[in-house]
C-alpha positions in Angstrom: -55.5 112.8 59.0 -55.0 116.8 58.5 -54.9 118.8 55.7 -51.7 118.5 54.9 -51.7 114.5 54.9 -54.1 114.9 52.0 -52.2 117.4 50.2 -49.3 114.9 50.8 -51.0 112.1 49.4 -52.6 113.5 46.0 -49.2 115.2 45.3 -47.8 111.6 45.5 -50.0 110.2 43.7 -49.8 112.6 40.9 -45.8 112.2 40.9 -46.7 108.5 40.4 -48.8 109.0 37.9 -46.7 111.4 35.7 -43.7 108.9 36.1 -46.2 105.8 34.6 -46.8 108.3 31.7 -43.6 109.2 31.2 -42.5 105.0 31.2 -45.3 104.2 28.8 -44.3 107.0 26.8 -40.4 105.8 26.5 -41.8 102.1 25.9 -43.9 103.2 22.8 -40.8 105.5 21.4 -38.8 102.5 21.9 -40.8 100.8 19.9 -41.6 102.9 17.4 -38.2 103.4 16.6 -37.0 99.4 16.7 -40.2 99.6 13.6 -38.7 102.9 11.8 -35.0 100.9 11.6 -36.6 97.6 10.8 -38.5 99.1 7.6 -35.4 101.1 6.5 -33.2 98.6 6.6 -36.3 96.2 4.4 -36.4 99.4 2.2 -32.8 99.5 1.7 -32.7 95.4 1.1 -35.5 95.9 -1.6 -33.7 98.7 -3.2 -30.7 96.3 -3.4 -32.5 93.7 -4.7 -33.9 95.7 -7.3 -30.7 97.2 -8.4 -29.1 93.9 -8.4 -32.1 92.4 -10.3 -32.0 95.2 -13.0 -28.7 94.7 -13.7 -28.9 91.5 -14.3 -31.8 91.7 -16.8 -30.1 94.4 -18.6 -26.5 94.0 -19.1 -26.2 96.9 -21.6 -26.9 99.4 -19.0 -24.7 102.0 -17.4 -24.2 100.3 -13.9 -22.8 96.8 -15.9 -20.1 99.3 -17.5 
């Protein structure tokens, strides 16, 4: 095994390892945003709620009119 075998092999390796990182980095972001649209869309079904809710309790207001 010369020189160049070595060289070879660590630059391989490194190439592996950079495409790992770059795998695990594209799983978390994947994930991260599946959580960011899941909590906007339970912020916007609160906010519903709460309109809808609000309006009931107070017919008088502008939204009723």
């Amino acid at each position: 095994m010369n020189v160049d075998d070595v060289v070879a092999e660590k630059i391989a390796a490194a190439r592996a390892r950079a495409e790992a990182a770059k795998r695990r980095r594209a799983a978390l972001n994947a994930a991260r945003q599946r959580g960011l649209a899941a909590r906007h869309a339970a912020k916007l079904r609160n906010q519903a709620a709460r309109n809808f809710l609000g309006s009931q309790e107070n017919p008088d207001t502008e939204e009723n009119q």
